[in-house]
MILUMLUM-762230 format. One record per residue (C-alpha): x, y, z; residue in three letters; residue number from 1. Coordinates in pm, 1 decimal. Layout:
BEGIN
+----------+----------+----------+------+------+
!        X !        Y !        Z ! resn ! resi !
+----------+----------+----------+------+------+
!        X !        Y !        Z !  ALA !  NUM !
...
+----------+----------+----------+------+------+
//
This chain:
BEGIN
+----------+----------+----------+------+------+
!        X !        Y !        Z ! resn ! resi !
+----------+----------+----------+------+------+
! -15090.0 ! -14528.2 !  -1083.5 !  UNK !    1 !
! -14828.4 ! -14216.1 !   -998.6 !  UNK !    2 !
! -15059.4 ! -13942.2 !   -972.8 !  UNK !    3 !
! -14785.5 ! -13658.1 !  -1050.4 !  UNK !    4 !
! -14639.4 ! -13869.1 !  -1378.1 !  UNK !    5 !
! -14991.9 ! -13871.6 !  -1510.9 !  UNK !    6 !
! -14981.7 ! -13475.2 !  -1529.4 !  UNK !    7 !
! -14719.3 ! -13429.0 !  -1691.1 !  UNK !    8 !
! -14569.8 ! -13376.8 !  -2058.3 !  UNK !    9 !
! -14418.4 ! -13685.2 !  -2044.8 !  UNK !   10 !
! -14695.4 ! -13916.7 !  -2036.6 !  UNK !   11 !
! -14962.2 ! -13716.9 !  -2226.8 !  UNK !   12 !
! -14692.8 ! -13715.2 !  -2543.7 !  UNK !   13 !
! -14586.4 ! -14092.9 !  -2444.1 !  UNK !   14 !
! -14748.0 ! -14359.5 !  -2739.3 !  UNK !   15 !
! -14724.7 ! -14625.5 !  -2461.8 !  UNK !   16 !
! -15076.6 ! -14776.3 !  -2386.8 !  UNK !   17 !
! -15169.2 ! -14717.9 !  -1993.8 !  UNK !   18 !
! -15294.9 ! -14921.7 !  -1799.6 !  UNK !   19 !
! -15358.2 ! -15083.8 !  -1417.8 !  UNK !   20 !
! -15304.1 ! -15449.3 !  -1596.3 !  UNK !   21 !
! -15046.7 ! -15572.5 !  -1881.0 !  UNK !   22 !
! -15124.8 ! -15472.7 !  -2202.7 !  UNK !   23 !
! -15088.7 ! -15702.4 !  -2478.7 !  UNK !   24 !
! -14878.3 ! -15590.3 !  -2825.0 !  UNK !   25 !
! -15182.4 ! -15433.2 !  -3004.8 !  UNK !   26 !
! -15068.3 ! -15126.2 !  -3275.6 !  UNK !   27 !
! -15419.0 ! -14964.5 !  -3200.9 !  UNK !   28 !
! -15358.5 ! -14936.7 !  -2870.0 !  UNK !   29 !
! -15075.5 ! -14688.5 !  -2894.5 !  UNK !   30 !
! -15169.9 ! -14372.3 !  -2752.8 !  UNK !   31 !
! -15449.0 ! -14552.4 !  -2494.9 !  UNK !   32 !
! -15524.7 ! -14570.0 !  -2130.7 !  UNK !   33 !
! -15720.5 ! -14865.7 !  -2049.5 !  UNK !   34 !
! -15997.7 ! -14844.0 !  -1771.9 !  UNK !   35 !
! -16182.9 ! -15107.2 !  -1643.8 !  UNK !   36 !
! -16598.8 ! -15071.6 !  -1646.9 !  UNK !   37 !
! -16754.1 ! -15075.4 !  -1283.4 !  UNK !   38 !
! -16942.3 ! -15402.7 !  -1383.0 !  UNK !   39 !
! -17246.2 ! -15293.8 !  -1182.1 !  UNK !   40 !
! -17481.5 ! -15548.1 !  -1394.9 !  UNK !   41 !
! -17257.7 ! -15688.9 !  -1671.2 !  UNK !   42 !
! -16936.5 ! -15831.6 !  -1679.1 !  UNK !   43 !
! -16670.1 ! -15628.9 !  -1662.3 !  UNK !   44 !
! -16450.6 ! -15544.6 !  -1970.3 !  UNK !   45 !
! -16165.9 ! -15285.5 !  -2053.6 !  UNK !   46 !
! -16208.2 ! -14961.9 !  -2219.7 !  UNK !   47 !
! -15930.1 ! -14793.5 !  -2465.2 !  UNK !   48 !
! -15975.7 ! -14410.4 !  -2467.0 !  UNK !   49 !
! -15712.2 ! -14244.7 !  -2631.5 !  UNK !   50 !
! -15513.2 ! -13942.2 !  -2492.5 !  UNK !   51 !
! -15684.2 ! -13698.8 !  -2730.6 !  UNK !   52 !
! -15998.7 ! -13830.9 !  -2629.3 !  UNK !   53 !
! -15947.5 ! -13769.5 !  -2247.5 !  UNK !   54 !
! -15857.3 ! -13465.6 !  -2287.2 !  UNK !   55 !
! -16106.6 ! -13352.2 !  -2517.6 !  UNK !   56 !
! -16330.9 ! -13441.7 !  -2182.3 !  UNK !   57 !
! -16116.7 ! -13249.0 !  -1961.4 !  UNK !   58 !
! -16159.2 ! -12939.2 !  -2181.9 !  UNK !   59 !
! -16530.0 ! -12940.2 !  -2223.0 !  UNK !   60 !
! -16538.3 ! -13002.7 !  -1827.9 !  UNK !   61 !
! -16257.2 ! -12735.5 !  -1769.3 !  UNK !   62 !
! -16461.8 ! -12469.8 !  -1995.7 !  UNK !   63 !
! -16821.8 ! -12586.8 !  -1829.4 !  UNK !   64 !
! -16676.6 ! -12499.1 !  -1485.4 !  UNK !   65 !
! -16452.1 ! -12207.5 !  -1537.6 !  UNK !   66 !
! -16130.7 ! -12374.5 !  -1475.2 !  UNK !   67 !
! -15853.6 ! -12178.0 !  -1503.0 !  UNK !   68 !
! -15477.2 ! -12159.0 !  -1459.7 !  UNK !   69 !
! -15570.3 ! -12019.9 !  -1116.4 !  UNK !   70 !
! -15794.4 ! -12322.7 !  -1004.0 !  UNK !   71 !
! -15680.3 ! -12622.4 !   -821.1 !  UNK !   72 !
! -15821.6 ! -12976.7 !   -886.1 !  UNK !   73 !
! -15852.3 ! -13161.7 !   -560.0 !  UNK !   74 !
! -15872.4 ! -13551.2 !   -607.8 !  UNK !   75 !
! -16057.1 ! -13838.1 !   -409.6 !  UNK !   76 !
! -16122.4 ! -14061.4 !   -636.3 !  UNK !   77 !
! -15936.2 ! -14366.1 !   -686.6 !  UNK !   78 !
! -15744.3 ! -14332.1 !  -1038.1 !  UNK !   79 !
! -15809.2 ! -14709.5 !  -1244.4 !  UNK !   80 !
! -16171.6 ! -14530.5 !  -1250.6 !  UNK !   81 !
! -16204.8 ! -14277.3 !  -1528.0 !  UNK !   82 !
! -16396.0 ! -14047.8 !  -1273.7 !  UNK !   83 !
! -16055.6 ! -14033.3 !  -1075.8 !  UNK !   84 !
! -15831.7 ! -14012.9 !  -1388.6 !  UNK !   85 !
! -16074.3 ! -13711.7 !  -1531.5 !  UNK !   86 !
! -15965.1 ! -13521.7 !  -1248.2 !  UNK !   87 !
! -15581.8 ! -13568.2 !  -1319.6 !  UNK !   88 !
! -15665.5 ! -13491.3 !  -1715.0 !  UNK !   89 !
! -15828.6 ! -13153.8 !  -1618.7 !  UNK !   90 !
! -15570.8 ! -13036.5 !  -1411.7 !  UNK !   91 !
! -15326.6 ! -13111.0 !  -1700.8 !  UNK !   92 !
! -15531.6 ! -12960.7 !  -1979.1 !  UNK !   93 !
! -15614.8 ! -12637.3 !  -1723.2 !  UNK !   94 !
! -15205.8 ! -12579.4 !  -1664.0 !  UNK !   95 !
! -15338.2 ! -12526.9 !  -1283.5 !  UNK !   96 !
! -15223.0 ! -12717.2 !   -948.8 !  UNK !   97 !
! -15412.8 ! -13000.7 !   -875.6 !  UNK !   98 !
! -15376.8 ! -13155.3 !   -521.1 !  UNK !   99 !
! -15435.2 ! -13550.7 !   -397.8 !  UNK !  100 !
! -15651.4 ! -13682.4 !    -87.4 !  UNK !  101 !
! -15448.6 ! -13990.6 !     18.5 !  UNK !  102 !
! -15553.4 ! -14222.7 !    283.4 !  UNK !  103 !
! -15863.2 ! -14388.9 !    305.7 !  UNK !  104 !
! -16210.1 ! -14209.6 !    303.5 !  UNK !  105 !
! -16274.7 ! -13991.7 !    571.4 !  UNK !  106 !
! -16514.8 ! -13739.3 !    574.3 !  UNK !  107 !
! -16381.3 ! -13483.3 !    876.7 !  UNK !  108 !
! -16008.0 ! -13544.8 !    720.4 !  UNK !  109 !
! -16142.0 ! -13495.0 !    406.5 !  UNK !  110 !
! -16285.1 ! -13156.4 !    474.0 !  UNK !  111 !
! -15943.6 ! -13049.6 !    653.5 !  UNK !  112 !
! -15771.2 ! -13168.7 !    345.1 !  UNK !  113 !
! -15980.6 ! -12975.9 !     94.9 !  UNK !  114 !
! -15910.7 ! -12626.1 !    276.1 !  UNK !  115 !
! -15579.5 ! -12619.8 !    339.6 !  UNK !  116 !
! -15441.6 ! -12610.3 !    -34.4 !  UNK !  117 !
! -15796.5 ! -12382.6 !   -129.1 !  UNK !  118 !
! -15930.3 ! -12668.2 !   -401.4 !  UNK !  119 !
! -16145.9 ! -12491.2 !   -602.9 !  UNK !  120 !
! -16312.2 ! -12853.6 !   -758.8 !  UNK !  121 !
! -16373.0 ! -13193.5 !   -727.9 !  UNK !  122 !
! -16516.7 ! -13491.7 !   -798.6 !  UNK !  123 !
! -16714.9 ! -13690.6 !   -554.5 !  UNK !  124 !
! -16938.2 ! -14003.8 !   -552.2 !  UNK !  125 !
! -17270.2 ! -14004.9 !   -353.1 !  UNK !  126 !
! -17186.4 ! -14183.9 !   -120.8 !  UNK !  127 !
! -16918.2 ! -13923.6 !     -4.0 !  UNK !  128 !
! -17150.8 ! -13659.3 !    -21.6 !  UNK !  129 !
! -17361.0 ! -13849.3 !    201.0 !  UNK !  130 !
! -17078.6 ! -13895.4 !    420.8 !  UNK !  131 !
! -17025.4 ! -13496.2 !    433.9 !  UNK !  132 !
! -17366.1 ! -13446.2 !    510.8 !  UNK !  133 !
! -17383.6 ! -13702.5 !    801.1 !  UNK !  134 !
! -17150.5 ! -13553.3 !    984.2 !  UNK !  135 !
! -17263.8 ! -13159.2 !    935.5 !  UNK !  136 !
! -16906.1 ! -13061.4 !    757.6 !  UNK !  137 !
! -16918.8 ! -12689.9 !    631.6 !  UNK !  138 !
! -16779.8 ! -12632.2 !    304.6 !  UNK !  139 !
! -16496.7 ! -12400.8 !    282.3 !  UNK !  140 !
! -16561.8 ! -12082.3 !     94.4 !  UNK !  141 !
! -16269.2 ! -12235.6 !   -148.2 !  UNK !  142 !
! -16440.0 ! -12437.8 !   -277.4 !  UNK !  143 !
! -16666.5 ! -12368.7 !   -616.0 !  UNK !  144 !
! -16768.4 ! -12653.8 !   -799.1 !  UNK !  145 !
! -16852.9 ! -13024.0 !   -676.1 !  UNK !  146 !
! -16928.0 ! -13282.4 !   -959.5 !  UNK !  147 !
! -17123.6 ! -13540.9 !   -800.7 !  UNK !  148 !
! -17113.4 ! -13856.5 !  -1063.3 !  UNK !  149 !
! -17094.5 ! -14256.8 !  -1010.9 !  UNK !  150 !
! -17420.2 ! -14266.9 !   -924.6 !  UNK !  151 !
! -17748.9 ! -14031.9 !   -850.6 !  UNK !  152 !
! -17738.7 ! -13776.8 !   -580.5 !  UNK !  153 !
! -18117.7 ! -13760.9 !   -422.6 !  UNK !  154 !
! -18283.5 ! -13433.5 !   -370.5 !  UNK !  155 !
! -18269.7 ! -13479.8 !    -16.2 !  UNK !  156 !
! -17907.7 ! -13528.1 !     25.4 !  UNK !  157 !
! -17801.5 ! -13296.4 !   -277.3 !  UNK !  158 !
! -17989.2 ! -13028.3 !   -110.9 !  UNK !  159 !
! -17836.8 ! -13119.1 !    266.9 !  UNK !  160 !
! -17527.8 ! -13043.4 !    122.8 !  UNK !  161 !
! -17615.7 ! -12743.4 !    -59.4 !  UNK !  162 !
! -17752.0 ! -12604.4 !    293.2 !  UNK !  163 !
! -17435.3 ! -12707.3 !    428.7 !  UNK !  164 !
! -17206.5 ! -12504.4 !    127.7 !  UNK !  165 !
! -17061.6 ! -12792.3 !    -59.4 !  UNK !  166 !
! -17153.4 ! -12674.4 !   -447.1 !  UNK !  167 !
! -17276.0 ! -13037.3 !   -525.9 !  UNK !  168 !
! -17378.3 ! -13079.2 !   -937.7 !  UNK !  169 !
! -17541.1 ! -13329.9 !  -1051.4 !  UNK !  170 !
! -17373.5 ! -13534.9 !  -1356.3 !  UNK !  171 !
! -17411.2 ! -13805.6 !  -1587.3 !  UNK !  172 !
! -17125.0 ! -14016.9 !  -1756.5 !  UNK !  173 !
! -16936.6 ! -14332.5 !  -1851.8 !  UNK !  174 !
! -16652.5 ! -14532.5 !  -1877.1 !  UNK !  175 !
! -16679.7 ! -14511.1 !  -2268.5 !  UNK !  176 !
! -16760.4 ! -14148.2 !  -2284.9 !  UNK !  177 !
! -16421.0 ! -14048.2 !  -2096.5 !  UNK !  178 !
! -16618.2 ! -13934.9 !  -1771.6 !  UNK !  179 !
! -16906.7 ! -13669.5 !  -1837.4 !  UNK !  180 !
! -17178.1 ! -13668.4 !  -2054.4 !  UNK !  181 !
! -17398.7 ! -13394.6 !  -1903.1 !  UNK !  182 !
! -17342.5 ! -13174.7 !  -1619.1 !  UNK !  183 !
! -17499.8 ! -12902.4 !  -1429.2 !  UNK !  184 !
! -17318.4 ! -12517.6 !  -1467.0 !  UNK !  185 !
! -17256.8 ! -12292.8 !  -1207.5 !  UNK !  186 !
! -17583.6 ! -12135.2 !  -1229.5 !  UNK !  187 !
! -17756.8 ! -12438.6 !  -1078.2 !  UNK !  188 !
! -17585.3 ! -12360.4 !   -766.6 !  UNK !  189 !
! -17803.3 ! -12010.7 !   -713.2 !  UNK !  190 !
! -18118.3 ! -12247.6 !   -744.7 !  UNK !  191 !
! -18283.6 ! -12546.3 !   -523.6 !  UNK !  192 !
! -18099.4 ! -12856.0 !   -584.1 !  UNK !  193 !
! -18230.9 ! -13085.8 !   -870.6 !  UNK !  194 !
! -18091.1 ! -13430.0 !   -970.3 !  UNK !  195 !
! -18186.1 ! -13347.2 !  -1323.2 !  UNK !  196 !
! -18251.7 ! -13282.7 !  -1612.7 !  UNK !  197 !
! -17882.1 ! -13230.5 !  -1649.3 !  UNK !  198 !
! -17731.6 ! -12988.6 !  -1931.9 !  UNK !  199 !
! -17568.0 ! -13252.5 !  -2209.1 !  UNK !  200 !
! -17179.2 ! -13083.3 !  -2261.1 !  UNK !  201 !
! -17117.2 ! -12912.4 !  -2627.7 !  UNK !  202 !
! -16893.8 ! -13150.0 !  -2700.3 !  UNK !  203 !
! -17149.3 ! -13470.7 !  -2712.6 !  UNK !  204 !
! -17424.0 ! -13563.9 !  -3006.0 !  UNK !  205 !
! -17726.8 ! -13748.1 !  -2836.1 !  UNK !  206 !
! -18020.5 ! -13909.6 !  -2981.2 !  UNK !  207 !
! -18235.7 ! -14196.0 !  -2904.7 !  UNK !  208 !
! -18238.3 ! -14539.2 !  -3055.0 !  UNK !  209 !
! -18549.4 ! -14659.5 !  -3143.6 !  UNK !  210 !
! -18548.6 ! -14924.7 !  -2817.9 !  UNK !  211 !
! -18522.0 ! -14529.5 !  -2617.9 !  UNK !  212 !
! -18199.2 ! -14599.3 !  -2548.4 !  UNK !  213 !
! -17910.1 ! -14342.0 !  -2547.6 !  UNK !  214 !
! -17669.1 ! -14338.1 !  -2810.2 !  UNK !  215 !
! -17430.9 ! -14046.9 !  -2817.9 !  UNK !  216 !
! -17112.5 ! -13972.0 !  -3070.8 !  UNK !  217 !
! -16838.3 ! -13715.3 !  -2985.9 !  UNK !  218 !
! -16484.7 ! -13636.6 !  -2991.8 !  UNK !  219 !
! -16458.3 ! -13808.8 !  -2635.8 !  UNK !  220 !
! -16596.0 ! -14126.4 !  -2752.8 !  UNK !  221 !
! -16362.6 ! -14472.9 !  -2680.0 !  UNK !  222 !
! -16162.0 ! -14665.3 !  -2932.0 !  UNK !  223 !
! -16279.9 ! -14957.8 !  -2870.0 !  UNK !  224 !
! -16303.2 ! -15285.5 !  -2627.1 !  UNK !  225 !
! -16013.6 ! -15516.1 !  -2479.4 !  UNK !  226 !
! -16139.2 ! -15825.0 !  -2417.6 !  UNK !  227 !
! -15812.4 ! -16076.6 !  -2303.8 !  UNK !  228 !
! -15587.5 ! -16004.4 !  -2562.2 !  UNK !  229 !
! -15845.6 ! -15922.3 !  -2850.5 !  UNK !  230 !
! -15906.4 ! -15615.2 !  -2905.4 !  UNK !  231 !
! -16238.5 ! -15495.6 !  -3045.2 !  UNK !  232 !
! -16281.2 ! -15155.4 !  -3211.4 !  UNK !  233 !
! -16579.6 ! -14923.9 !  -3213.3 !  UNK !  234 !
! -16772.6 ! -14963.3 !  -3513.6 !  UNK !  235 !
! -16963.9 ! -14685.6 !  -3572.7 !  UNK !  236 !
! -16913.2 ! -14333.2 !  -3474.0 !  UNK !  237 !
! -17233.5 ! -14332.8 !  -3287.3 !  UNK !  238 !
! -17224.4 ! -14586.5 !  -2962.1 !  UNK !  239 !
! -17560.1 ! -14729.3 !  -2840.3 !  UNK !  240 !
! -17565.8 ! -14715.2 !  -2418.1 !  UNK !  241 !
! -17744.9 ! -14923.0 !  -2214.7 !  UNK !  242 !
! -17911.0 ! -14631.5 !  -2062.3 !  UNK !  243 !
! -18268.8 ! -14520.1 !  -2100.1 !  UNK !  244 !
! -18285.1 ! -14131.7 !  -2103.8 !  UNK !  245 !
! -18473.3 ! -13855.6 !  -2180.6 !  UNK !  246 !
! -18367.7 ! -13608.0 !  -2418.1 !  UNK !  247 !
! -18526.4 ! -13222.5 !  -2465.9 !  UNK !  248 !
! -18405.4 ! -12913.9 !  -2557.2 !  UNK !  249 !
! -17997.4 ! -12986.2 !  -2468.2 !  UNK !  250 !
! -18128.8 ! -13162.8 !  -2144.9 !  UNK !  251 !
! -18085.4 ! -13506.5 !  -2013.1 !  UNK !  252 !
! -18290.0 ! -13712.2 !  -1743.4 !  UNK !  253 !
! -18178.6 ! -14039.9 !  -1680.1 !  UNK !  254 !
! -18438.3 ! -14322.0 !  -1669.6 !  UNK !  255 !
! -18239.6 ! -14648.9 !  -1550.5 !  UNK !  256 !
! -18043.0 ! -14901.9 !  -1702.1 !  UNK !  257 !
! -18213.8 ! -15111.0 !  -1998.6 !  UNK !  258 !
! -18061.9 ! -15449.3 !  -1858.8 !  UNK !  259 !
! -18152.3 ! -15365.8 !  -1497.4 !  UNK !  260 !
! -18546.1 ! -15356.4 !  -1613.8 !  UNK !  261 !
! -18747.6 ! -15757.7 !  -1507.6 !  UNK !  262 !
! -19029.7 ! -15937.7 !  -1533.0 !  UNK !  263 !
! -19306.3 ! -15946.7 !  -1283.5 !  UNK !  264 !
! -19628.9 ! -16123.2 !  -1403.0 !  UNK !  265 !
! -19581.2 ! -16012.3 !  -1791.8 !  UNK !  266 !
! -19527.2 ! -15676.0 !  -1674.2 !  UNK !  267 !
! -19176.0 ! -15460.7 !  -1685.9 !  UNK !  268 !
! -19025.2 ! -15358.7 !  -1387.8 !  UNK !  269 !
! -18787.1 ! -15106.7 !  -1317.0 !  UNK !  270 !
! -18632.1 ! -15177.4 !   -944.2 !  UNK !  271 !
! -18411.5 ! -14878.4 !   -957.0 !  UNK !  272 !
! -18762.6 ! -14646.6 !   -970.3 !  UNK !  273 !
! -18897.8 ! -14865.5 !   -697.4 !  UNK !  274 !
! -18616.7 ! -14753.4 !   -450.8 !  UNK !  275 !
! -18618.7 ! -14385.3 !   -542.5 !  UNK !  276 !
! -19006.2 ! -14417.0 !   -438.0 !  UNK !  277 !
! -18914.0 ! -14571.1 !   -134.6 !  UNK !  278 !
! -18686.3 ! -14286.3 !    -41.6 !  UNK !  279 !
! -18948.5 ! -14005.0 !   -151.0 !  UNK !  280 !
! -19237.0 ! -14251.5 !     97.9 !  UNK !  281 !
! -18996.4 ! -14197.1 !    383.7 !  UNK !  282 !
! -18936.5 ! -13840.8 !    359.2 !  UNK !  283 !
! -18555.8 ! -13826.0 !    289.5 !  UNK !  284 !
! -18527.3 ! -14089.7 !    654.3 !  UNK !  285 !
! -18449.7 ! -14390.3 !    393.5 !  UNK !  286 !
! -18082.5 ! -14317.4 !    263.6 !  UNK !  287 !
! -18036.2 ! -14392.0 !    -68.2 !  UNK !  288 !
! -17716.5 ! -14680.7 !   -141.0 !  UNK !  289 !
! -17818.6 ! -14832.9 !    189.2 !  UNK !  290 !
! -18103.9 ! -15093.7 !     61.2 !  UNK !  291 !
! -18146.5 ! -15215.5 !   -290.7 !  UNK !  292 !
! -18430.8 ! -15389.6 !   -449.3 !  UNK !  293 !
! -18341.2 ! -15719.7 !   -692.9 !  UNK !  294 !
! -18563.0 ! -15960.2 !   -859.3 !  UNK !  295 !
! -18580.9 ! -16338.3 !   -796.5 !  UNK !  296 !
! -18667.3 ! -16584.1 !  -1035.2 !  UNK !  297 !
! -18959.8 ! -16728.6 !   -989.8 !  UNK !  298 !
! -19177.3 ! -16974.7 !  -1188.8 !  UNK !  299 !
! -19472.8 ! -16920.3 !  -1168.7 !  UNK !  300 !
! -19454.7 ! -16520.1 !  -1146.4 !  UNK !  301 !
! -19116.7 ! -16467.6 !  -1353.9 !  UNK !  302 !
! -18934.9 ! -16249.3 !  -1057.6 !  UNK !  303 !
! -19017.6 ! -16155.9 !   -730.7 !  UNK !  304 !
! -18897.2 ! -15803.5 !   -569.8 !  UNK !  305 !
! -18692.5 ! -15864.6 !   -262.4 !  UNK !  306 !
! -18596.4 ! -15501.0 !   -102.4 !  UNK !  307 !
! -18252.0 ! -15580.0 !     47.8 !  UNK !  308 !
! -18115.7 ! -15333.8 !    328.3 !  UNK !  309 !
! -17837.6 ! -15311.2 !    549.7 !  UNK !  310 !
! -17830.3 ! -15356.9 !    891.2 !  UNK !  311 !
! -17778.3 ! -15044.6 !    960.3 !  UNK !  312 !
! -18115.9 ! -14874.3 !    877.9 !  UNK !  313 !
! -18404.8 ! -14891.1 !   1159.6 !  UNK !  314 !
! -18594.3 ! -15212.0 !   1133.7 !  UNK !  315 !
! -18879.7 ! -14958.6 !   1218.1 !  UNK !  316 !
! -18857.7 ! -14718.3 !    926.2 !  UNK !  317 !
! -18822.1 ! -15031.7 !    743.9 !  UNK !  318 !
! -19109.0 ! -15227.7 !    779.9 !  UNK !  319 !
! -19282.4 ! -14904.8 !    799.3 !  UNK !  320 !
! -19176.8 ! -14777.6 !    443.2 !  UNK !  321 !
! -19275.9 ! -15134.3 !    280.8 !  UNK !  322 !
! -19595.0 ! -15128.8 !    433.8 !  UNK !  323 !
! -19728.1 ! -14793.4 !    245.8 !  UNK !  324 !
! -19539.1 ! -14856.3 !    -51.8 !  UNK !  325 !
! -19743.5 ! -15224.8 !    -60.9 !  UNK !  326 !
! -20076.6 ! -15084.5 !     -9.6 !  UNK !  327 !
! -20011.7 ! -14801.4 !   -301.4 !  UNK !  328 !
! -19845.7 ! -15031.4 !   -537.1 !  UNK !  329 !
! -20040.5 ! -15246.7 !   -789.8 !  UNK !  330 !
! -19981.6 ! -15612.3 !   -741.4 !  UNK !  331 !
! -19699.4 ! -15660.9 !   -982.8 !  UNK !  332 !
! -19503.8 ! -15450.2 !   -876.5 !  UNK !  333 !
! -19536.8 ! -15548.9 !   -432.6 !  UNK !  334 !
! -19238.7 ! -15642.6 !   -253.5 !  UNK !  335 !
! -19141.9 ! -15931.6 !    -68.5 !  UNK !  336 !
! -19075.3 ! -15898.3 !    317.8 !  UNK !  337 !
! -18735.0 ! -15751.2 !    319.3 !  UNK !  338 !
! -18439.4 ! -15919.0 !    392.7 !  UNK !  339 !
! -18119.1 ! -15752.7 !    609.2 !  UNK !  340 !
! -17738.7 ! -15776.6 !    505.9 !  UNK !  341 !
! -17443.2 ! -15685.4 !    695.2 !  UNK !  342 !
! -17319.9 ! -15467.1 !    400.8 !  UNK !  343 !
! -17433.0 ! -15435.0 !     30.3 !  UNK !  344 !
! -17166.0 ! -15541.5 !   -204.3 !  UNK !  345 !
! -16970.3 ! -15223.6 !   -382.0 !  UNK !  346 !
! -16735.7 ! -15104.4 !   -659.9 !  UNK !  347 !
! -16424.4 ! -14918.0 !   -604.5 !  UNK !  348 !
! -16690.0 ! -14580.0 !   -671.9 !  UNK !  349 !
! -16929.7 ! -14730.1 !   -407.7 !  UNK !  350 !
! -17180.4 ! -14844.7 !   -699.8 !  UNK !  351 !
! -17405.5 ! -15133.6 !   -546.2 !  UNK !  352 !
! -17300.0 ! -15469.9 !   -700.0 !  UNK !  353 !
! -17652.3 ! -15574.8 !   -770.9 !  UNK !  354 !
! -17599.7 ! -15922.5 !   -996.5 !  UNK !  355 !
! -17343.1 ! -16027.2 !   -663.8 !  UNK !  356 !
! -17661.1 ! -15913.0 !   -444.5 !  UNK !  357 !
! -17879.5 ! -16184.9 !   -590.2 !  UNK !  358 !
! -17563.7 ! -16478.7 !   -586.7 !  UNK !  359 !
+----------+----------+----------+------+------+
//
């Protein structure tokens, strides 16, 4: 994708679908860019969000932030993601300069880049936060606003980097939604850090299905679904996530993935929760996106949880971390002896690959 053609007149007024793949001859398409979904635990499939759609995000996110004319929107985030894309659509939307980190990831160059044109926001994934914080980078003063999506920022690392000057916010989004959902505002940045609850953007209806699943209905919504060449449009104007959230008073907490819950003994299990208590047992010394617990089918018990981690964490802090968690946890919900991998599988947005963990 050409970064510059994507910002200007030309494209946003161009009824040519866009997309990183050929498009087949579809009439509803016209007007479309066409992302595909990280696939983190389902197959992945192609989203159509139209042009008035993406920029509808870009405006709430643009007017949540303070973007002006006078702001520049500094981009490292790889552009077939709609989290990269967003970035391009609020420059465009704010009529200010928006500047591009090219090369691959690197935290030090990364920091040079982001002072030398004075970027005044961007979006990052966790893991590059983590990566920031790692090293003990300084944020320049430039810099005002952070959105941290992809993926949850930890209070331990969120707040390392607030100690450090990089204005991390927490968000919540999807492919379907255009990017955001909820974000935090400026104000959180006077305050402690706080993965959530996250302010939902003006922009977005939310309410609950009666599973306790999110279902939310805006101008932002998608089209519809491109599946080969068939194209499937939304049905309703509300669309059902696969998210369990909490919802109170214009605030959302995110619970987990519905699909990523199992089976352990006739009980449900939520191995996402399991690692964030993992990372609170250790004091902030287990990094979060470095391990990840999965369920194995077994017969007699339904699943067993296997904590997966990468070679790189301490063997020590390891065995040390299971141990208390064991002796705390009721039986169901005990873990395996943990198994070591070179490198857990990842999306373009660093997302862990869990269904290609368990293959």
């Amino acid at each position: 994708m050409d970064a510059p053609l994507l910002t200007s007149d030309a494209f946003w007024q161009d009824p040519r679908p866009f997309a990183d793949r050929e498009i087949p001859d579809i009439p509803e398409l016209a007007h479309h860019v066409l992302f595909q979904t990280s696939g983190s635990s389902a197959t992945p499939k192609w989203v159509a969000l139209s042009k008035p759609a993406l920029l509808a995000s870009a405006a709430a996110v643009n007017s949540h932030l303070t973007v002006t004319g006078h702001s520049c929107w500094g981009l490292a985030l790889p552009l077939n993601h709609v989290g990269g894309f967003g970035v391009l659509a609020r420059a465009y939307q704010a009529g200010c300069r928006v500047t591009i980190f090219s090369g691959k990831w690197n935290p030090q160059e990364f920091q040079r880049w982001i002072h030398d044109p004075g970027v005044t926001h961007t979006s990052l994934v966790p893991t590059q936060v983590h990566d920031l914080v790692k090293a003990g980078l300084k944020s320049p003063k430039t810099l005002a606003a952070i959105v941290v999506g992809g993926g949850r920022l930890e209070l331990a690392t969120g707040q390392a980097a607030r100690d450090l000057g990089w204005p991390v916010l927490a968000s919540y989004g999807m492919t379907e939604a255009g990017s955001q959902i909820a974000t935090q505002g400026l104000d959180a940045l006077g305050v402690i850090y706080q993965p959530a609850p996250i302010p939902i953007l003006p922009l977005w209806r939310t309410r609950l299905s009666e599973n306790g699943l999110l279902e939310i209905s805006g101008a932002a919504l998608f089209s519809g679904f491109l599946s080969g060449d068939t194209f499937t449009p939304r049905a309703d104007l509300w669309h059902t996530t696969s998210d369990r959230v909490s919802l109170r008073d214009g605030l959302l907490t995110p619970l987990g993935r519905a699909d990523s819950l199992i089976k352990v003994l006739g009980e449900l299990v939520d191995p996402e929760a399991i690692e964030r208590e993992l990372v609170a047992i250790s004091g902030g010394a287990l990094e979060s996106g470095r391990f990840a617990v999965i369920g194995l089918p077994d017969e007699r018990a339904g699943h067993l949880l296997l904590p997966v981690f990468e070679s790189s964490v301490d063997p020590v802090l390891i065995e040390t971390i299971v141990s208390t968690y064991n002796q705390q946890a009721p039986g169901f919900r005990r873990l395996m002896p943990p198994a070591r991998i070179e490198t857990l599988p990842r999306s373009g947005l660093g997302k862990i690959m869990r269904a290609e963990v368990t293959s």
